[in-house]
Structure formats: C-alpha cells, structure tokens
ZAKOLKOL-932613 format. One record per atom (N, C-alpha, C): atom name; x, y, z; residue in one letter. Coordinates in nm, 4 decimals. Example, Ala and Ser with C-alpha at 12.3 -4.5 7.8 and 13.67 -1.06 7.14 Angstrom:
<recs>
+----+----------+----------+----------+---+
|  a |       c1 |       c2 |       c3 | r |
+----+----------+----------+----------+---+
|  N |   1.3190 |  -0.5690 |   0.7800 | A |
| CA |   1.2300 |  -0.4500 |   0.7800 | A |
|  C |   1.3200 |  -0.3300 |   0.7800 | A |
|  N |   1.2850 |  -0.2250 |   0.7080 | S |
| CA |   1.3670 |  -0.1060 |   0.7140 | S |
|  C |   1.2900 |   0.0030 |   0.7870 | S |
+----+----------+----------+----------+---+
</recs>
This chain:
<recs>
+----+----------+----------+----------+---+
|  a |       c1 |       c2 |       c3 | r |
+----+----------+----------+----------+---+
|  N |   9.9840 |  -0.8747 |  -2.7937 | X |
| CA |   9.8692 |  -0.8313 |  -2.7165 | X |
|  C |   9.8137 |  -0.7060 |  -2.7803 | X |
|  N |   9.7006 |  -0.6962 |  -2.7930 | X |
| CA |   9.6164 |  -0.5827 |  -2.8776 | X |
|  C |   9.4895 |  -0.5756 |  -2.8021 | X |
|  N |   9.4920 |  -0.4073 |  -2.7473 | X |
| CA |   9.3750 |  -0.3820 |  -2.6609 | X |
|  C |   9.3143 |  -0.2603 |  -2.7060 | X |
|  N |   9.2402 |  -0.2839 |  -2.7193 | X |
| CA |   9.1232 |  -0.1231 |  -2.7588 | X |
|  C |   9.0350 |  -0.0863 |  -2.6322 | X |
|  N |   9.0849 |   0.0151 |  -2.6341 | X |
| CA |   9.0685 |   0.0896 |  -2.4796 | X |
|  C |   9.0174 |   0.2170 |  -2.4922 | X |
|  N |   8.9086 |   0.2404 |  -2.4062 | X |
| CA |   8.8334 |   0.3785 |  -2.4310 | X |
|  C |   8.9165 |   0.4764 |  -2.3391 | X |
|  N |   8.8535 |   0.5897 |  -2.3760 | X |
| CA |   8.9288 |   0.6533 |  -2.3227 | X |
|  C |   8.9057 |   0.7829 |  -2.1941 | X |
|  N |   8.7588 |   0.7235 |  -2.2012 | X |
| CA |   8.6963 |   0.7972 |  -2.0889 | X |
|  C |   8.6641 |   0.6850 |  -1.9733 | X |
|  N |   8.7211 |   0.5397 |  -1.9635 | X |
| CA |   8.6920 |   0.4377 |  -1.8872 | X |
|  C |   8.8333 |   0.3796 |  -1.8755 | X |
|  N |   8.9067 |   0.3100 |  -1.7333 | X |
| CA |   8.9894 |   0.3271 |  -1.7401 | X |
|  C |   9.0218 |   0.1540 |  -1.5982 | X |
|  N |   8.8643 |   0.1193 |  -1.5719 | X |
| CA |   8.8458 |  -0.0043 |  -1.5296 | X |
|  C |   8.7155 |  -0.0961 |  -1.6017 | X |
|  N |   8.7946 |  -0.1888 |  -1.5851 | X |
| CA |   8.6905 |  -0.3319 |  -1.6433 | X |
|  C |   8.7080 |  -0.4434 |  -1.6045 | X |
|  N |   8.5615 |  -0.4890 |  -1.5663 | X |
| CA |   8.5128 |  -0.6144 |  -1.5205 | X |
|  C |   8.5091 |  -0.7082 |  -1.6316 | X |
|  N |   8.4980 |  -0.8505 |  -1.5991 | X |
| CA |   8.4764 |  -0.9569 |  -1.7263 | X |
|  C |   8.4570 |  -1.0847 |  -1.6744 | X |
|  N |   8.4335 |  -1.1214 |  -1.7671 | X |
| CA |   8.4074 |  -1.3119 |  -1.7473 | X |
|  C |   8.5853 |  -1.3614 |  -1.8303 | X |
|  N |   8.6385 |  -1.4389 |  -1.7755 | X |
| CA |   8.7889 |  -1.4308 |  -1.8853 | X |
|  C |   8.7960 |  -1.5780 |  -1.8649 | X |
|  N |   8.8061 |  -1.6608 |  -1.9757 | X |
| CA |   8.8517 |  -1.7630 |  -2.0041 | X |
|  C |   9.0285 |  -1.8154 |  -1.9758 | X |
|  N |   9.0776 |  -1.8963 |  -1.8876 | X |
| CA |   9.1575 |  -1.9344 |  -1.8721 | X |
|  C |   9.2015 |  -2.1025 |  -1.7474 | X |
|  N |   9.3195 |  -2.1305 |  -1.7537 | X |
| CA |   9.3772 |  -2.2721 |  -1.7122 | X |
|  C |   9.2960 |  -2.2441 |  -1.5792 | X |
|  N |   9.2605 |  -2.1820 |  -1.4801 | X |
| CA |   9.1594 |  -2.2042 |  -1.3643 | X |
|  C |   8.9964 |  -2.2170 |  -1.4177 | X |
|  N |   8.9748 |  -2.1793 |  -1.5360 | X |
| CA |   8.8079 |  -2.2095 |  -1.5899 | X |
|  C |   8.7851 |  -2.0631 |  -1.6211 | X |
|  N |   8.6433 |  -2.0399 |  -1.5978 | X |
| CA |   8.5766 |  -1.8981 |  -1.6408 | X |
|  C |   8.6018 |  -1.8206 |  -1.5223 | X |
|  N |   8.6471 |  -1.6806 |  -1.5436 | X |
| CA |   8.6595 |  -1.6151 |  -1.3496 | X |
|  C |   8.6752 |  -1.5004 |  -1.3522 | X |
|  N |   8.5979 |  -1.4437 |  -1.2694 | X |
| CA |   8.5680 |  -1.2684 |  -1.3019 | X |
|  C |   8.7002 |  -1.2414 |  -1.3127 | X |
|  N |   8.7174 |  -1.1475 |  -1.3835 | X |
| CA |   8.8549 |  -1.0383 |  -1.3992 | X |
|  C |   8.8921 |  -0.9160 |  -1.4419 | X |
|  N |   8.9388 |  -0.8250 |  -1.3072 | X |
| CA |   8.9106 |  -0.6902 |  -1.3244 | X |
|  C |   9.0458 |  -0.6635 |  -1.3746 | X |
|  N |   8.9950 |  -0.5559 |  -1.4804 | X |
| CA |   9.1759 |  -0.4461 |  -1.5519 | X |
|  C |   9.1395 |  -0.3440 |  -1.4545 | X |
|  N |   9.2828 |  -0.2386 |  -1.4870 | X |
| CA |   9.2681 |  -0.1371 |  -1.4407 | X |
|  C |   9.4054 |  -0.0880 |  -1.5291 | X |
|  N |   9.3122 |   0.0455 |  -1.6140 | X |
| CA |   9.4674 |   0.0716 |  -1.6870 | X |
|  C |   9.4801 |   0.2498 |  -1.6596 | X |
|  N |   9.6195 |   0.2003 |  -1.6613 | X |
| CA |   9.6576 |   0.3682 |  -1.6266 | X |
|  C |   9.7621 |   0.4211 |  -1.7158 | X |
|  N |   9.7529 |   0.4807 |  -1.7642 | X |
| CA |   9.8553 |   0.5689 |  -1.8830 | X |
|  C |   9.9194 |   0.6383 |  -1.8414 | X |
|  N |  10.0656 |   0.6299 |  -1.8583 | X |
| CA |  10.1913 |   0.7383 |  -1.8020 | X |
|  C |  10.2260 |   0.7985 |  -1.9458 | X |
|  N |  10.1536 |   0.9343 |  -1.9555 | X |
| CA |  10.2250 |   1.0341 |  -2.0977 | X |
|  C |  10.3578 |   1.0797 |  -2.1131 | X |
|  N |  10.4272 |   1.0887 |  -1.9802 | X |
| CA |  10.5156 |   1.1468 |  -2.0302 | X |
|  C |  10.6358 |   1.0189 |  -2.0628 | X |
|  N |  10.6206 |   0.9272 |  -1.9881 | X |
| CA |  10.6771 |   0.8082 |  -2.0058 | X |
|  C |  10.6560 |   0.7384 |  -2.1596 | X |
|  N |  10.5454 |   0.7141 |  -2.1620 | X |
| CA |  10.4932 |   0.6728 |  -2.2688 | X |
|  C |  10.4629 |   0.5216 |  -2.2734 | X |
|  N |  10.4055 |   0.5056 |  -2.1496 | X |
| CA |  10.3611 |   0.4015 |  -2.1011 | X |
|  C |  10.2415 |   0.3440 |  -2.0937 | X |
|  N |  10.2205 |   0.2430 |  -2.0543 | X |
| CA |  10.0787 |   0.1943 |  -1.9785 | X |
|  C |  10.0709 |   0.0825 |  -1.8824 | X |
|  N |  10.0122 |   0.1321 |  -1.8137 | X |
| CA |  10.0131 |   0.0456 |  -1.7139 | X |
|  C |   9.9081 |  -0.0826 |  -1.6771 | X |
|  N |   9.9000 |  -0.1585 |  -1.6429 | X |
| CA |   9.8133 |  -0.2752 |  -1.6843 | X |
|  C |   9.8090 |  -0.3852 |  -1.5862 | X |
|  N |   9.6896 |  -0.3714 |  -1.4860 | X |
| CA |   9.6920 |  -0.4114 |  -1.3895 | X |
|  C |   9.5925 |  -0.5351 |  -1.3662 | X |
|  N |   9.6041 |  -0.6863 |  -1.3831 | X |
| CA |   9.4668 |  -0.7511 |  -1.3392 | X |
|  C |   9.4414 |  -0.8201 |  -1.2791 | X |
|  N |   9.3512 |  -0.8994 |  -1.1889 | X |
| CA |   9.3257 |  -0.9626 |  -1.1015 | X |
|  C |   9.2410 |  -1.0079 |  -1.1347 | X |
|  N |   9.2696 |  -1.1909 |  -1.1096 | X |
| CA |   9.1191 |  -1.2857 |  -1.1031 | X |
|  C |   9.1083 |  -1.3362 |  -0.9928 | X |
|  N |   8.9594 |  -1.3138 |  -0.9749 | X |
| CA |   8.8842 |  -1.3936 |  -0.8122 | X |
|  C |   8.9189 |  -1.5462 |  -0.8429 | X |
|  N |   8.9793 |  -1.6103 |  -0.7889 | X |
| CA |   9.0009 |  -1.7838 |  -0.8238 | X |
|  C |   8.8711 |  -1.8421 |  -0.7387 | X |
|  N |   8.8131 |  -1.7554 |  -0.6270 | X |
| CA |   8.7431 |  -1.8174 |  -0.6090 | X |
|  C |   8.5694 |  -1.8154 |  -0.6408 | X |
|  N |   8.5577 |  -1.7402 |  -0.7568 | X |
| CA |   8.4690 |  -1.7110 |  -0.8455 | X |
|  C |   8.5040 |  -1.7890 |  -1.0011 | X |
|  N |   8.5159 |  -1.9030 |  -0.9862 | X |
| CA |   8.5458 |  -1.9725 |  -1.1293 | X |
|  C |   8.4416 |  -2.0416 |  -1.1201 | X |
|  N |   8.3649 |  -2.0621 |  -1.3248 | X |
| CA |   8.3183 |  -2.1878 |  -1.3253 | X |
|  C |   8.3872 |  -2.2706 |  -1.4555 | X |
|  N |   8.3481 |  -2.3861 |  -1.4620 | X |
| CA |   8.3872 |  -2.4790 |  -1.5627 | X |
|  C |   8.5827 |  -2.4606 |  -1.5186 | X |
|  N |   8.6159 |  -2.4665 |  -1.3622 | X |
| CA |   8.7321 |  -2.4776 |  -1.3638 | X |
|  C |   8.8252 |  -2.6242 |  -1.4272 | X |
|  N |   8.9425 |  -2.5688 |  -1.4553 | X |
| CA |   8.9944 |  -2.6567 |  -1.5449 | X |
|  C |   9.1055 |  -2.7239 |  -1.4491 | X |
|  N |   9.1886 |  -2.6570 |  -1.3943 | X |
| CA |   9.2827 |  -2.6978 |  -1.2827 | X |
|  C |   9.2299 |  -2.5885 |  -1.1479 | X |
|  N |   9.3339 |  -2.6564 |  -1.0541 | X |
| CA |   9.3013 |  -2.5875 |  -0.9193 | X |
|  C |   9.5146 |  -2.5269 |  -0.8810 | X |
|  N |   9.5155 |  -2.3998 |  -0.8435 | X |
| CA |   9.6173 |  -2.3521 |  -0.8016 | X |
|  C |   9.6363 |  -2.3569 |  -0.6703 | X |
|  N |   9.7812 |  -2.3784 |  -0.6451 | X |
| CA |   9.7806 |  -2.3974 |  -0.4850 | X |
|  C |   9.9144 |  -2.3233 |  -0.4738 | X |
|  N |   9.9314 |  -2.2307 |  -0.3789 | X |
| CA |  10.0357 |  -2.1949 |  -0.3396 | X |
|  C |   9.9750 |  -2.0819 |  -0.2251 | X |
|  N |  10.1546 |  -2.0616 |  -0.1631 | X |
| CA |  10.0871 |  -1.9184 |  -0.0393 | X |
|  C |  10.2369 |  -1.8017 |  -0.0269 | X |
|  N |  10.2311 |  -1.7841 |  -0.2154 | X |
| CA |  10.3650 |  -1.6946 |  -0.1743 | X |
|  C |  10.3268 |  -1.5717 |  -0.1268 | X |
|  N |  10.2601 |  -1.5221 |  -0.0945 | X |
| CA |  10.2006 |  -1.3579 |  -0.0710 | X |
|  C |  10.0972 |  -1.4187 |   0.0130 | X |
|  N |  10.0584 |  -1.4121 |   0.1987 | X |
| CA |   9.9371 |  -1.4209 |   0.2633 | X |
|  C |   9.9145 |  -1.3264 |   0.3495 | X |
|  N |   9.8182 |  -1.2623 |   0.3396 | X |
| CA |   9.7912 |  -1.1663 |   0.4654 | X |
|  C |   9.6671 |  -1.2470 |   0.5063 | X |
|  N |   9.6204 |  -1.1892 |   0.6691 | X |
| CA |   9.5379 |  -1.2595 |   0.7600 | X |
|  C |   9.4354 |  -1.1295 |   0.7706 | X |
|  N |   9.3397 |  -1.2432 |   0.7116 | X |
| CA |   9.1903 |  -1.1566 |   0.7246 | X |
|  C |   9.1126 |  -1.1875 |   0.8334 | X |
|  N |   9.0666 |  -1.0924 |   0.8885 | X |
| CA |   8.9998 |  -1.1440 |   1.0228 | X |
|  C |   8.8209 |  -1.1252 |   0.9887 | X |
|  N |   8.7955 |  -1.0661 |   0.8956 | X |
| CA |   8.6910 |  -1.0637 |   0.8409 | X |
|  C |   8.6652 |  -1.1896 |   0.7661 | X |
|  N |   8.7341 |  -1.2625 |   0.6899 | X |
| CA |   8.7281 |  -1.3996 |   0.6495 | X |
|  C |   8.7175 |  -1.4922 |   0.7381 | X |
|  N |   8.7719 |  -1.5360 |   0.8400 | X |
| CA |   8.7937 |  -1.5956 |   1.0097 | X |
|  C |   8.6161 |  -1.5998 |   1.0397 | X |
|  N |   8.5898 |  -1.4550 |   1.0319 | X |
| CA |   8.4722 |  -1.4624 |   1.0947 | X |
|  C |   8.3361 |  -1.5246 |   1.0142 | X |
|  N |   8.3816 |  -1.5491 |   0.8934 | X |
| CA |   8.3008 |  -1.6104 |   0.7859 | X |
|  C |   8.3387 |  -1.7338 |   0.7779 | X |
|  N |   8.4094 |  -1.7689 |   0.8312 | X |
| CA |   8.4315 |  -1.9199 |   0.8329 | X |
|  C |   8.5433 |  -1.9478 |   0.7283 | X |
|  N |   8.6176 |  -1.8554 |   0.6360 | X |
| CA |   8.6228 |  -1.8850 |   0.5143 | X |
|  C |   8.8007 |  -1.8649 |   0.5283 | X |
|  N |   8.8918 |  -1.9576 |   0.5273 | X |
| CA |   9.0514 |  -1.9242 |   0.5774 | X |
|  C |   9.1206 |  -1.8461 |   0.5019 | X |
|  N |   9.1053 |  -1.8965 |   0.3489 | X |
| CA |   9.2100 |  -1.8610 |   0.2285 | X |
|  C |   9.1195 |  -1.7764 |   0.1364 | X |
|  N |   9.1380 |  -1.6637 |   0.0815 | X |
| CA |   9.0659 |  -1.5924 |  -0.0384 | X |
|  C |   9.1518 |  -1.6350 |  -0.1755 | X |
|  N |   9.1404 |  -1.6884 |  -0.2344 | X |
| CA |   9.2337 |  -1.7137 |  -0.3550 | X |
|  C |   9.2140 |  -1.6055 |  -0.4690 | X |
|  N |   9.3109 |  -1.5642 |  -0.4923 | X |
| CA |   9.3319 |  -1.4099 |  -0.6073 | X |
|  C |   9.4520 |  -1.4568 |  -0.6752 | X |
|  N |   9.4717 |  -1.3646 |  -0.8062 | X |
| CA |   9.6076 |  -1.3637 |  -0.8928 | X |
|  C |   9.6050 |  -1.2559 |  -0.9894 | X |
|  N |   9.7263 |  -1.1904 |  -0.9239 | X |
| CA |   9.6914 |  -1.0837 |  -0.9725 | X |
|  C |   9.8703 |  -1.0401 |  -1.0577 | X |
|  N |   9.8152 |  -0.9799 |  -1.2108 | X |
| CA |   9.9617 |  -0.9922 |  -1.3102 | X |
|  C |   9.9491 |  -0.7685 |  -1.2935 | X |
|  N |  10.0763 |  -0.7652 |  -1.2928 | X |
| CA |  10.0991 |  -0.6232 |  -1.3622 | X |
|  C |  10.2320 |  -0.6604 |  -1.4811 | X |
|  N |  10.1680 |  -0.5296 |  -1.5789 | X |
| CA |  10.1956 |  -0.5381 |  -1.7140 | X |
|  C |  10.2595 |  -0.3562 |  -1.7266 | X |
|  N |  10.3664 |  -0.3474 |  -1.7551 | X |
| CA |  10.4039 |  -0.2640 |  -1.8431 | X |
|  C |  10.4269 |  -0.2213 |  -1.9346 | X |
|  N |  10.3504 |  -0.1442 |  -2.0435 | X |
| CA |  10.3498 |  -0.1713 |  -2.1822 | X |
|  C |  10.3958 |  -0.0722 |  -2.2570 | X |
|  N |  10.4505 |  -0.0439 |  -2.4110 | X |
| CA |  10.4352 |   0.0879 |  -2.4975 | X |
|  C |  10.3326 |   0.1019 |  -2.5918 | X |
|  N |  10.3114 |   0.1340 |  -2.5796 | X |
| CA |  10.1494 |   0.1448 |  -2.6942 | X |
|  C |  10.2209 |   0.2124 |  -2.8643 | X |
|  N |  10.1949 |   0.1076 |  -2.9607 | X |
| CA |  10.2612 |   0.1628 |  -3.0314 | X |
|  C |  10.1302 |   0.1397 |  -3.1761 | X |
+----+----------+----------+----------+---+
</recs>
C-alpha cells in the first residue's frame, strides 16, 4: 500500500472502485509521532454505489436509527476498515 498524503489535509472524499461497484469513500488519517504510526480510517456508503458488482448482507454491528424509521428507510448500509500503519 503506497499513499501520498498532504500534509495540511488530513480527510478525503472519493469515488473508489471495488467488489460492491463505485461508492463514495471517506479516509481519515491521523498520525501518531511519537509512536510512529498512522492511523487509517475508511468508510464506504454501500448505499451510494453505482455499477454495483455484488450486494453485502450481514448485521454484525446494528444500531437503531429513529431518524431512518422516520424516512421510511430500515437499514443504512456502511463498511468501515481501520488500518494501522508505519510509514516507512
């Protein structure tokens, strides 16, 4: 994995190609100096895909939105990876 990362910006939005299709996907990276780390956080809207390729189904993690309820809308589908890295 090879990321070029600015260094006055420290979130990013995208279009990201993958096995659910095209689907927004936000980073969020955070650098631990004294560690000598990085931290590497991302999440895709599943339910913002196009040209999806498969469909994911599972409910290991659900919290109850009552703001969704009221939209008619039951399940928000998200997936979200954290990454711990050394930057070398």
């Amino acid at each position: 994995l090879q990321l070029n990362i600015k260094k006055t910006q420290n979130v990013y939005e995208l279009q990201e190609a993958g096995a659910q299709g095209v689907c927004k996907t936000h980073y969020v990276i955070r650098e631990d100096a004294k560690a000598e780390r990085i931290h590497l956080t991302k999440s895709k809207d599943l339910n913002n895909c196009q040209q999806r390729i498969m469909k994911d189904f599972g409910l290991a993690y659900t919290e109850k939105c009552v703001e969704c309820r009221q939209r008619g809308e039951a399940l928000m589908g998200a997936a979200t990876y954290k990454y711990l890295m050394k930057p070398s």
